[in-house]
PyMOL Python script that loads the backbone (N, CA, C, O; Angstrom):
from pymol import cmd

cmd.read_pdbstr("""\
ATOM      1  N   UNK A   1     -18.258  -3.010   1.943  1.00  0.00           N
ATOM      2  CA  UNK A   1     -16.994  -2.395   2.323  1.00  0.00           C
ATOM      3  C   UNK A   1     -15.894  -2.993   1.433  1.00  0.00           C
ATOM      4  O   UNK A   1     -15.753  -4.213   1.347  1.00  0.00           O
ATOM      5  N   UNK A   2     -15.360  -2.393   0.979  1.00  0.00           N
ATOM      6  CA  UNK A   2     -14.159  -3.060   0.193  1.00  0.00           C
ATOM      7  C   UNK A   2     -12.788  -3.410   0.930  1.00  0.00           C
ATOM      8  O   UNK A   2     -12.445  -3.039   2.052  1.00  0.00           O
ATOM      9  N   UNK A   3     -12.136  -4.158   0.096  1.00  0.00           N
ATOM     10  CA  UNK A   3     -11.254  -4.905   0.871  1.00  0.00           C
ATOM     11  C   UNK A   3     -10.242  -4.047   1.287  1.00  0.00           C
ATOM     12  O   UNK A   3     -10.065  -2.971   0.718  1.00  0.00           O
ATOM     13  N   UNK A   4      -9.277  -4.568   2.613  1.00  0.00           N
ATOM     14  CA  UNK A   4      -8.533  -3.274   3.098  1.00  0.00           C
ATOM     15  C   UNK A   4      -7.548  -3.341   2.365  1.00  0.00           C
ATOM     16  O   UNK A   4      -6.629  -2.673   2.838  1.00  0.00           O
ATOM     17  N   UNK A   5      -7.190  -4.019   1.062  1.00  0.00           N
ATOM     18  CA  UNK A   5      -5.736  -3.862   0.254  1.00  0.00           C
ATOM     19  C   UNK A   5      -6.071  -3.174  -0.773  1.00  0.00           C
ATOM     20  O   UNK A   5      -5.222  -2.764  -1.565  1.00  0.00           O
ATOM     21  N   UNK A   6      -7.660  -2.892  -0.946  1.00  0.00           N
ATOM     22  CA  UNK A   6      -7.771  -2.001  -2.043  1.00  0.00           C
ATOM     23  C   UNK A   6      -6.785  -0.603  -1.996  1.00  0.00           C
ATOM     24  O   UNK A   6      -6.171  -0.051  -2.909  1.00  0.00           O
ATOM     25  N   UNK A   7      -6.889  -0.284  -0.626  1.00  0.00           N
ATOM     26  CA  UNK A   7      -5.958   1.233  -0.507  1.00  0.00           C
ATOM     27  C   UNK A   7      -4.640   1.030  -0.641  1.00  0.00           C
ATOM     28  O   UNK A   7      -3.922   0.208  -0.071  1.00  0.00           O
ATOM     29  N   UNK A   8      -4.312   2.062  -1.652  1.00  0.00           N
ATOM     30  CA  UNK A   8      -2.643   1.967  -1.760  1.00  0.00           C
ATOM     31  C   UNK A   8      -2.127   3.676  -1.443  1.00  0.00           C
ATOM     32  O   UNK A   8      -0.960   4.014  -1.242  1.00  0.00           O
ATOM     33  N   UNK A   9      -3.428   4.676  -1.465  1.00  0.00           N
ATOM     34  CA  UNK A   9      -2.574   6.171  -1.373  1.00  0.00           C
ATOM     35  C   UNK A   9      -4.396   6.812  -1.574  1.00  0.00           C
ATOM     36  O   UNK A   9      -5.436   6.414  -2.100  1.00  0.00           O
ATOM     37  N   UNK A  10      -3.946   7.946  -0.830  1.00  0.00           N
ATOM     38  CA  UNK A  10      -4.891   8.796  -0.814  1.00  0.00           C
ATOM     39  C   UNK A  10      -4.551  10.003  -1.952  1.00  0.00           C
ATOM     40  O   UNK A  10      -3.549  10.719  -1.978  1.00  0.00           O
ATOM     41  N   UNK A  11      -6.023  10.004  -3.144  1.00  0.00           N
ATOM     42  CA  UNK A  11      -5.212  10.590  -4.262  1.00  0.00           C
ATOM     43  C   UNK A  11      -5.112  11.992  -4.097  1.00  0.00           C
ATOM     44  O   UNK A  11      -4.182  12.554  -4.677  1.00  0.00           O
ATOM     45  N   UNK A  12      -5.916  12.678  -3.396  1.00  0.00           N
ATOM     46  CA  UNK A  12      -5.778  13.813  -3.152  1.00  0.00           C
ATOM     47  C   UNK A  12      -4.852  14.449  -1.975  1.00  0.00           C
ATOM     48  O   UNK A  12      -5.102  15.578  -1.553  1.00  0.00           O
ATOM     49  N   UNK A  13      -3.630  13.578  -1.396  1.00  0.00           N
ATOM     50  CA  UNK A  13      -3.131  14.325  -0.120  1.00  0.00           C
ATOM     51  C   UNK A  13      -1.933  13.308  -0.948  1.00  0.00           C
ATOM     52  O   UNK A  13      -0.907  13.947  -0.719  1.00  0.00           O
ATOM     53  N   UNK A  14      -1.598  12.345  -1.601  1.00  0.00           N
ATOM     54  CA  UNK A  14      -0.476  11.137  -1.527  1.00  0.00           C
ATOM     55  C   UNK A  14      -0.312  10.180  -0.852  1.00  0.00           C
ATOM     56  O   UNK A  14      -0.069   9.036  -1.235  1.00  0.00           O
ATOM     57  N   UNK A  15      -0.454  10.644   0.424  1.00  0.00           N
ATOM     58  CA  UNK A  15      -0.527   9.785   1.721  1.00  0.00           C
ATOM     59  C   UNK A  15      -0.663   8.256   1.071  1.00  0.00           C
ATOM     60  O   UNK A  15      -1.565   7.919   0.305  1.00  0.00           O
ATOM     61  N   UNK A  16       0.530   7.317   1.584  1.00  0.00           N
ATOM     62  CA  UNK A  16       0.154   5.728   1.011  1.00  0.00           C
ATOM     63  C   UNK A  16       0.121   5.056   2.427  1.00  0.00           C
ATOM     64  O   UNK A  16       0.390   5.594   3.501  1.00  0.00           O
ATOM     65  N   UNK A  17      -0.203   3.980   2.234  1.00  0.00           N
ATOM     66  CA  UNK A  17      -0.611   3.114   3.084  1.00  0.00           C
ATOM     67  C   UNK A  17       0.338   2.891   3.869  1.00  0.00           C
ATOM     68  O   UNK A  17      -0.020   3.019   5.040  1.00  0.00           O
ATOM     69  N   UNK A  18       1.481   2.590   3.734  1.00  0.00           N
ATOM     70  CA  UNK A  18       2.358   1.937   5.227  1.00  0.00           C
ATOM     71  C   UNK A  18       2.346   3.199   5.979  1.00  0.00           C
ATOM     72  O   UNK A  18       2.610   3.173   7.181  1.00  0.00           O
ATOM     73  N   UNK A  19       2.137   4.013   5.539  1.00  0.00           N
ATOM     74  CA  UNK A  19       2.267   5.827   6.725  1.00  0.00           C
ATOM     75  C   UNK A  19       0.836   5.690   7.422  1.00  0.00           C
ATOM     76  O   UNK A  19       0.850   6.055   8.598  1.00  0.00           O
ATOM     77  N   UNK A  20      -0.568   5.176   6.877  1.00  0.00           N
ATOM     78  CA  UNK A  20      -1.660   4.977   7.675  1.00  0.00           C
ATOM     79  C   UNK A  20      -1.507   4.134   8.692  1.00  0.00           C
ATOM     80  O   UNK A  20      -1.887   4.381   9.837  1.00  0.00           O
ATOM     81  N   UNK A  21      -0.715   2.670   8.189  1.00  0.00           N
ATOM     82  CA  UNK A  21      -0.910   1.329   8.576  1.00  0.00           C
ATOM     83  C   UNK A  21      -0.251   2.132  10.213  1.00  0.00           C
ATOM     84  O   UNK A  21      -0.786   2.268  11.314  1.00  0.00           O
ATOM     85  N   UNK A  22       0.905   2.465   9.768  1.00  0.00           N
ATOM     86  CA  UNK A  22       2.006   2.779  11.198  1.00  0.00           C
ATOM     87  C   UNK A  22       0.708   3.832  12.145  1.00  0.00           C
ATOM     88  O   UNK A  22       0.088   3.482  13.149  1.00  0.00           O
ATOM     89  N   UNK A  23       0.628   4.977  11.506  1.00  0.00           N
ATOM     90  CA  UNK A  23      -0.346   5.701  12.369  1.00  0.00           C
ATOM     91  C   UNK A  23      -1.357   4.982  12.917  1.00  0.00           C
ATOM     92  O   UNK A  23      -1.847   5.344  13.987  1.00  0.00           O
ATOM     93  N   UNK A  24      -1.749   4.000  12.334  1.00  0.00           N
ATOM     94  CA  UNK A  24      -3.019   3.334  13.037  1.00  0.00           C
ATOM     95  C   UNK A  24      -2.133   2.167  13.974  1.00  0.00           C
ATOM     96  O   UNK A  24      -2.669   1.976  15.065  1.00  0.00           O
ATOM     97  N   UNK A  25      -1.146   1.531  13.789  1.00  0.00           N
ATOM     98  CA  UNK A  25      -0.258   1.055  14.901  1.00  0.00           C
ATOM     99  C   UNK A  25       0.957   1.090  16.281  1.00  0.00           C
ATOM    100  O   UNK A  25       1.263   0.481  17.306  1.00  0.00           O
ATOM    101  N   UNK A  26       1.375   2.374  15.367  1.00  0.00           N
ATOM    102  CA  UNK A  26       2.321   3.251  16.108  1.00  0.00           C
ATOM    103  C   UNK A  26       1.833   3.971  16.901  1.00  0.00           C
ATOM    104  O   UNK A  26       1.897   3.790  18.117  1.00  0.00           O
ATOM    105  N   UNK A  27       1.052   5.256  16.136  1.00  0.00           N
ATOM    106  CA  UNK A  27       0.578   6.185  16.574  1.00  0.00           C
ATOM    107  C   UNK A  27      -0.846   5.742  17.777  1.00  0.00           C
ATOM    108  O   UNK A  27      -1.187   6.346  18.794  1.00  0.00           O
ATOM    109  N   UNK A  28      -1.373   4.604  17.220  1.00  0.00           N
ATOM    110  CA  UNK A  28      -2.641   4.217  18.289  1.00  0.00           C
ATOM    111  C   UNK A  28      -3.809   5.419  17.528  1.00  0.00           C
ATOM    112  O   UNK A  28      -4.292   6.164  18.381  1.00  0.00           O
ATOM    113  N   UNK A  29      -4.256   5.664  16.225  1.00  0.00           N
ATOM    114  CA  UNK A  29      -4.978   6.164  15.789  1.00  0.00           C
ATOM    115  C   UNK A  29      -6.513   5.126  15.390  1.00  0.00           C
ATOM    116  O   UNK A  29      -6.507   4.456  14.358  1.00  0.00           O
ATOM    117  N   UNK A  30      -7.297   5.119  15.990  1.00  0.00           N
ATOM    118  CA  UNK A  30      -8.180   4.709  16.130  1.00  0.00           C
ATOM    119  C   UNK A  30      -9.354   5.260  15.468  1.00  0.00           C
ATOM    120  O   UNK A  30     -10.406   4.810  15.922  1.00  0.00           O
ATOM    121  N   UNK A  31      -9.496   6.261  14.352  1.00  0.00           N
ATOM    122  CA  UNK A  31     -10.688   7.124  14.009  1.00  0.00           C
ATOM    123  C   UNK A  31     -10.298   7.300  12.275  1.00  0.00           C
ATOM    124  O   UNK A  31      -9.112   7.168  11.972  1.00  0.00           O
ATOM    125  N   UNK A  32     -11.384   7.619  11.090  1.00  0.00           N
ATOM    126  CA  UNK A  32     -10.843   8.093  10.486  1.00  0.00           C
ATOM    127  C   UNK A  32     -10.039   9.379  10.543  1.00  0.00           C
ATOM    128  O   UNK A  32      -8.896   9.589  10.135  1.00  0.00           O
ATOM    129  N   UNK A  33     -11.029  10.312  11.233  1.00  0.00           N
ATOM    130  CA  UNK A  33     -10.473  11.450  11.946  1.00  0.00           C
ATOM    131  C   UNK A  33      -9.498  11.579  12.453  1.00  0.00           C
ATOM    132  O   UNK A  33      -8.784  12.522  12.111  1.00  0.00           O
ATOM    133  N   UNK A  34      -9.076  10.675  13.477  1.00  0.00           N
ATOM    134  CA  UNK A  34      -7.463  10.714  13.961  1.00  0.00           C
ATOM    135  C   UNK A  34      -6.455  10.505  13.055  1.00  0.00           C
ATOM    136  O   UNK A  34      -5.272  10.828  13.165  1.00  0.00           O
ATOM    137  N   UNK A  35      -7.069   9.877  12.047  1.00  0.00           N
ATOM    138  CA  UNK A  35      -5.835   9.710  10.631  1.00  0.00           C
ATOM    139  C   UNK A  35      -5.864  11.012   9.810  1.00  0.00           C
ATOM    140  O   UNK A  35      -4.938  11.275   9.041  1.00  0.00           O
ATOM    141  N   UNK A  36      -6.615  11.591   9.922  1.00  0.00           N
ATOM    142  CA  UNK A  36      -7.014  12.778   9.001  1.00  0.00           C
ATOM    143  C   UNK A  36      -5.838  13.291  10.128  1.00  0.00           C
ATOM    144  O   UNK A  36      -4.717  13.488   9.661  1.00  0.00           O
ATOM    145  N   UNK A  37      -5.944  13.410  10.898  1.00  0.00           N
ATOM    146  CA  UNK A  37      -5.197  14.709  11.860  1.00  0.00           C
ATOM    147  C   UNK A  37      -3.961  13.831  11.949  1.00  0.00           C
ATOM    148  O   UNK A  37      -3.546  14.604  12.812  1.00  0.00           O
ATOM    149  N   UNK A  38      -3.146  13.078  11.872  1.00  0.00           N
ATOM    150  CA  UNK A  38      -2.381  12.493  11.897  1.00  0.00           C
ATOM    151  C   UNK A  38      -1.526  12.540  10.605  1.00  0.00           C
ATOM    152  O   UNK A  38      -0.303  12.409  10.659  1.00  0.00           O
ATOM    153  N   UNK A  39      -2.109  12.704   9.589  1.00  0.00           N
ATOM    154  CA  UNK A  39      -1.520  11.721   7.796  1.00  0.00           C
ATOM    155  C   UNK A  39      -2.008  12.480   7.044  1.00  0.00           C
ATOM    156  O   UNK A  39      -1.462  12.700   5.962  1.00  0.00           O
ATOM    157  N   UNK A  40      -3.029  13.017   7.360  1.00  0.00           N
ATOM    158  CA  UNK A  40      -4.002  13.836   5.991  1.00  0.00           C
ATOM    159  C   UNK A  40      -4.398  13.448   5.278  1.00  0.00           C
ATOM    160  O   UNK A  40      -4.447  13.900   4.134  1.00  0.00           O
ATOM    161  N   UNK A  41      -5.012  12.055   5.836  1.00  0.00           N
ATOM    162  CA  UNK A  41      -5.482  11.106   4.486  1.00  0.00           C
ATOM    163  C   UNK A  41      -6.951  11.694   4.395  1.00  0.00           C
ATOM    164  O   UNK A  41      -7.386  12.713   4.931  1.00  0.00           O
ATOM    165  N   UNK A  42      -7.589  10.804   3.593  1.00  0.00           N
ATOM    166  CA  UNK A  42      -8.700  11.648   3.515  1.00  0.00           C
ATOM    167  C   UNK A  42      -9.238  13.002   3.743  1.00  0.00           C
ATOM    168  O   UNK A  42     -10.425  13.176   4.018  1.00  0.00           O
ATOM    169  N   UNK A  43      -8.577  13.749   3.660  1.00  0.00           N
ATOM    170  CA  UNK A  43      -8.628  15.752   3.634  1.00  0.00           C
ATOM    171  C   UNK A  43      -9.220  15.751   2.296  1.00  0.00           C
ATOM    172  O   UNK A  43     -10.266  16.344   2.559  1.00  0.00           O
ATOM    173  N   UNK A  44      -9.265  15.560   1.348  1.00  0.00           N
ATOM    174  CA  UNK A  44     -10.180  16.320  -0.258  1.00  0.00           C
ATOM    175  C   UNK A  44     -11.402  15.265  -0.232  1.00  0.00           C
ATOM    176  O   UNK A  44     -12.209  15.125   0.687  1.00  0.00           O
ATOM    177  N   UNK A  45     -11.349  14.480  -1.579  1.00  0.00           N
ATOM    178  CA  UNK A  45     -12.789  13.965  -2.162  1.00  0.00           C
ATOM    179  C   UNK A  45     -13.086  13.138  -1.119  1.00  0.00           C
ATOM    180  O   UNK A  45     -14.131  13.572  -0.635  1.00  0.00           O
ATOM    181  N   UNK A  46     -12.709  12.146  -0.498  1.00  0.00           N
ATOM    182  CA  UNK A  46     -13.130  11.644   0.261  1.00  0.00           C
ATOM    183  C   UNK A  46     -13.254  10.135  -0.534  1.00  0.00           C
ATOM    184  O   UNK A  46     -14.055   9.423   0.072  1.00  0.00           O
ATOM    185  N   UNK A  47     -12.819   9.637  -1.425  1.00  0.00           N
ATOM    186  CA  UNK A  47     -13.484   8.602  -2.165  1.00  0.00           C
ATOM    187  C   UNK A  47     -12.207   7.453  -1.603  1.00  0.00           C
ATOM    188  O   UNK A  47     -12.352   6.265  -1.893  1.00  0.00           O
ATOM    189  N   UNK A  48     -11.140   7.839  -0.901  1.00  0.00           N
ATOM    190  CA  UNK A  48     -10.048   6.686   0.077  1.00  0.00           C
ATOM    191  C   UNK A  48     -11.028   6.003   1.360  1.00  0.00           C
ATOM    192  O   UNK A  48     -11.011   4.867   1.835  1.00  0.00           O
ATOM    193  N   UNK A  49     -12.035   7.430   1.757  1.00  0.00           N
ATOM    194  CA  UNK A  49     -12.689   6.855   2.623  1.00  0.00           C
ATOM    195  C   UNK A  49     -12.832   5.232   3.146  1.00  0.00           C
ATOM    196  O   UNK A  49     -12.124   4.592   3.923  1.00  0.00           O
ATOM    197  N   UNK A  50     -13.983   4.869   2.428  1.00  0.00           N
ATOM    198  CA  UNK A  50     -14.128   3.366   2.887  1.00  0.00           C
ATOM    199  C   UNK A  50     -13.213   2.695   2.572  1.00  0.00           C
ATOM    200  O   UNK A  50     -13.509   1.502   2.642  1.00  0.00           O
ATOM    201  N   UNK A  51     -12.118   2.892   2.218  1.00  0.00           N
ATOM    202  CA  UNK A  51     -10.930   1.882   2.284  1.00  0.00           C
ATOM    203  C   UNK A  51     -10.566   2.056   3.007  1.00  0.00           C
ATOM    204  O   UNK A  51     -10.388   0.963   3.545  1.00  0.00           O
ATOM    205  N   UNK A  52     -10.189   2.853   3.655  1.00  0.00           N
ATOM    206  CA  UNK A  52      -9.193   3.685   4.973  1.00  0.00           C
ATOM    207  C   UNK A  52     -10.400   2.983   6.077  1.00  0.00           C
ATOM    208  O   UNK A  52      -9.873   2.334   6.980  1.00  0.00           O
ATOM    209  N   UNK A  53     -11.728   3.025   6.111  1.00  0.00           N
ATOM    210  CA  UNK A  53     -12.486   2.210   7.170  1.00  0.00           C
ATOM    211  C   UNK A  53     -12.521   1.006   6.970  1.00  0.00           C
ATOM    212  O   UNK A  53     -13.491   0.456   7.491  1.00  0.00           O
ATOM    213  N   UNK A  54     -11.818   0.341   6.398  1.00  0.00           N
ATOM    214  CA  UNK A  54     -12.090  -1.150   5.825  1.00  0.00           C
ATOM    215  C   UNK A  54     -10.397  -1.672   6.753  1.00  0.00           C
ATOM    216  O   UNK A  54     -10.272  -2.770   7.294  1.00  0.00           O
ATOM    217  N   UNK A  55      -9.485  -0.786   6.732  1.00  0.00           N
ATOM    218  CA  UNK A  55      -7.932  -0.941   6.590  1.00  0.00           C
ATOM    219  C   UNK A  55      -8.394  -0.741   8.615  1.00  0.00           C
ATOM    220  O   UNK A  55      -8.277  -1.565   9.522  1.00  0.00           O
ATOM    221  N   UNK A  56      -8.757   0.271   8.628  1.00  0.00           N
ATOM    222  CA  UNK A  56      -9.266   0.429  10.290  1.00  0.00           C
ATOM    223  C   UNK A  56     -10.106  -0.727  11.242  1.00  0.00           C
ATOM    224  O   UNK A  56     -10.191  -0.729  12.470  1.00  0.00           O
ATOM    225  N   UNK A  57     -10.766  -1.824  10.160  1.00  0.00           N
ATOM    226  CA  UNK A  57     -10.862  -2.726  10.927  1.00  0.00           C
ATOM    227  C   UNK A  57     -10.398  -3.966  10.405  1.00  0.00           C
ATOM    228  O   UNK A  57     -10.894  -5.060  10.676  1.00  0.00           O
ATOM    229  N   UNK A  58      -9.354  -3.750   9.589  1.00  0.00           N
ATOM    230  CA  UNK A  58      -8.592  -5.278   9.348  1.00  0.00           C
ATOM    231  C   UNK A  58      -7.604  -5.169  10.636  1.00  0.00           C
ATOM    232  O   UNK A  58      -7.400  -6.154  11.345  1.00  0.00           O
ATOM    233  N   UNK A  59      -6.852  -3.579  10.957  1.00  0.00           N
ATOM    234  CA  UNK A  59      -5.904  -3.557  12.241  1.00  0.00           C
ATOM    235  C   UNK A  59      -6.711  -4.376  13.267  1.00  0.00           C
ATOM    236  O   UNK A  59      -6.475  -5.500  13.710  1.00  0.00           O
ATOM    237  N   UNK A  60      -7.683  -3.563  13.522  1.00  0.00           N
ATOM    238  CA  UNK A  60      -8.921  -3.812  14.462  1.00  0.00           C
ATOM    239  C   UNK A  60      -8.334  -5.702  15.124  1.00  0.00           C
ATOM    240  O   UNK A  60      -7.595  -6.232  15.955  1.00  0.00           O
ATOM    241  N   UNK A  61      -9.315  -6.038  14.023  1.00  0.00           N
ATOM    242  CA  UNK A  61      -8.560  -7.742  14.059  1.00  0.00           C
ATOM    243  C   UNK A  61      -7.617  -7.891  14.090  1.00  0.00           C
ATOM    244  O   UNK A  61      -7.460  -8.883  14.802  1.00  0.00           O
ATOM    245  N   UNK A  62      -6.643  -7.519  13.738  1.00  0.00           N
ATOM    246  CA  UNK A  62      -5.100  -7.999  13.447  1.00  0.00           C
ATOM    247  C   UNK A  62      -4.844  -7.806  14.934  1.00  0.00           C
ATOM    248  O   UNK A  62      -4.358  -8.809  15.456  1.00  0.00           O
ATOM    249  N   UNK A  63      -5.074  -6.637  15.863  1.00  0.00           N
ATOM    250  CA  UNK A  63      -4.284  -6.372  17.032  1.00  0.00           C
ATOM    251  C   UNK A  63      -5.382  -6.798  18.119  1.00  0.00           C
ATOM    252  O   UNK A  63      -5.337  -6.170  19.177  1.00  0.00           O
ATOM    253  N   UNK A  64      -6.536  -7.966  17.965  1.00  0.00           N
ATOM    254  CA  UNK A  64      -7.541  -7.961  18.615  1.00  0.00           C
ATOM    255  C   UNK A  64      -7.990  -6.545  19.467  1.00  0.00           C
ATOM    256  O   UNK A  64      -7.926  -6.348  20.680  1.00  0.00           O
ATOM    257  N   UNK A  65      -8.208  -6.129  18.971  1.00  0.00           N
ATOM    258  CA  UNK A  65      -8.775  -4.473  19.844  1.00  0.00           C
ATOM    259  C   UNK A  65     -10.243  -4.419  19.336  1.00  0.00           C
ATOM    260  O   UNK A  65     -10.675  -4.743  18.230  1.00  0.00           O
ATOM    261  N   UNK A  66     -10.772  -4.024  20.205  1.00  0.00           N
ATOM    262  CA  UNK A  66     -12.084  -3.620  19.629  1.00  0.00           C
ATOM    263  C   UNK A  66     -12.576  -2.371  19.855  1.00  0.00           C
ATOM    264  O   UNK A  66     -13.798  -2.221  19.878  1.00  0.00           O
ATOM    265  N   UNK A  67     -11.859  -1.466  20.023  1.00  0.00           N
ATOM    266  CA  UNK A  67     -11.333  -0.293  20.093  1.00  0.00           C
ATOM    267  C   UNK A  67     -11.255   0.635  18.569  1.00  0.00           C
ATOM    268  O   UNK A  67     -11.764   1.748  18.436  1.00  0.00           O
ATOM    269  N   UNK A  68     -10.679   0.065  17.749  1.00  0.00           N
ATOM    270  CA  UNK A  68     -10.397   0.659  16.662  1.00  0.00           C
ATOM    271  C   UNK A  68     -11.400   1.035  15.702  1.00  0.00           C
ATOM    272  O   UNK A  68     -12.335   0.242  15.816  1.00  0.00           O
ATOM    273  N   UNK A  69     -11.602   1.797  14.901  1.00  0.00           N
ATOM    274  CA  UNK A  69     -12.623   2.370  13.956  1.00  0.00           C
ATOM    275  C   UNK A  69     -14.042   2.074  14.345  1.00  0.00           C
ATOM    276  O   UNK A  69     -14.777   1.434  13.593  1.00  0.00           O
ATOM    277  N   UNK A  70     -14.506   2.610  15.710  1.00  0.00           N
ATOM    278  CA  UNK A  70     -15.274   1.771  15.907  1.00  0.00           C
ATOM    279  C   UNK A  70     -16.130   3.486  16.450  1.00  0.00           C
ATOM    280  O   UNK A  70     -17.170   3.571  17.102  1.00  0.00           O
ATOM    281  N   UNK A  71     -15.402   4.489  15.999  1.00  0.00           N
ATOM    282  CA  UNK A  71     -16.038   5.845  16.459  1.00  0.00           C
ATOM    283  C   UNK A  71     -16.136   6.301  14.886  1.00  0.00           C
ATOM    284  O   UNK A  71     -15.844   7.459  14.587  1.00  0.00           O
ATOM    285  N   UNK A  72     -16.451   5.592  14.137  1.00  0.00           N
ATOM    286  CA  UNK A  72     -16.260   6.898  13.015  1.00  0.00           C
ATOM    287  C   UNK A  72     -17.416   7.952  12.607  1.00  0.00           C
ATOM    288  O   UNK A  72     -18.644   7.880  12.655  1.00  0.00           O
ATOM    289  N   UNK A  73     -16.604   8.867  12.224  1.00  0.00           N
ATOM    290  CA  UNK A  73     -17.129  10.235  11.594  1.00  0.00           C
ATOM    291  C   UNK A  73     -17.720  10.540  10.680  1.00  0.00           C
ATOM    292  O   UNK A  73     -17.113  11.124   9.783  1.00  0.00           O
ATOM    293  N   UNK A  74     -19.174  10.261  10.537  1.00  0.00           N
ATOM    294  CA  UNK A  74     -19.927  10.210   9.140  1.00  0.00           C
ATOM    295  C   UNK A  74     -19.282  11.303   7.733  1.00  0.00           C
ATOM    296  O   UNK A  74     -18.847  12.445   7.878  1.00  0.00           O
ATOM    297  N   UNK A  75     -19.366  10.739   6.775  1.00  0.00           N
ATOM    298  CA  UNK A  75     -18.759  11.478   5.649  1.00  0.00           C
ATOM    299  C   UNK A  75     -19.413  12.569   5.125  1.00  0.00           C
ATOM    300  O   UNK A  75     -20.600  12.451   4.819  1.00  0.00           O
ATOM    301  N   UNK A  76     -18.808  13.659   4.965  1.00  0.00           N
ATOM    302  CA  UNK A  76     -19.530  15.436   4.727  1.00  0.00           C
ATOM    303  C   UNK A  76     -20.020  14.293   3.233  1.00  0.00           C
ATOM    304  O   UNK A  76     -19.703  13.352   2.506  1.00  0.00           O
ATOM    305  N   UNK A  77     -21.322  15.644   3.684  1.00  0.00           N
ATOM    306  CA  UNK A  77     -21.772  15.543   2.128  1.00  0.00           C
ATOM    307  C   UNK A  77     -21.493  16.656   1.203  1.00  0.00           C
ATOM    308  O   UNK A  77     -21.835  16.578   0.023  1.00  0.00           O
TER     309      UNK A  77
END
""", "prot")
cmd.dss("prot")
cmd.show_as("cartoon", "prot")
cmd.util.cbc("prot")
cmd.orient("prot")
């Protein structure tokens, strides 16, 4: 899994990171999916993916929850 600072923007939507970080803190988005429906991150190639799941459980820890990215949505092939 790569590290969660690798992500800085999702290249196919723009979407950058403090708009995920908040959705995944603000918003209480817990899924990649809920960020997809939230931010539109990951909507095209999909290659933000595992950063965006990497960033989903650094919150994870950060807010002790064990709650967070902990449903995810296998990646279309």
């Amino acid at each position: 899994m790569p590290p969660p600072d690798a992500f800085e923007r999702c290249y196919c939507t723009g979407v950058l990171k403090p708009a995920v970080v908040a959705a995944i803190r603000v918003g209480k988005c817990t899924t990649v999916d809920a960020l997809r429906r939230a931010t539109g991150v990951c909507c095209g190639c999909q290659t933000c993916r595992p950063e965006i799941e990497a960033l989903l459980v650094q919150e994870r820890e950060r807010a002790g929850r064990s709650d967070l990215g902990t449903h995810i949505i296998p990646r279309p092939e």
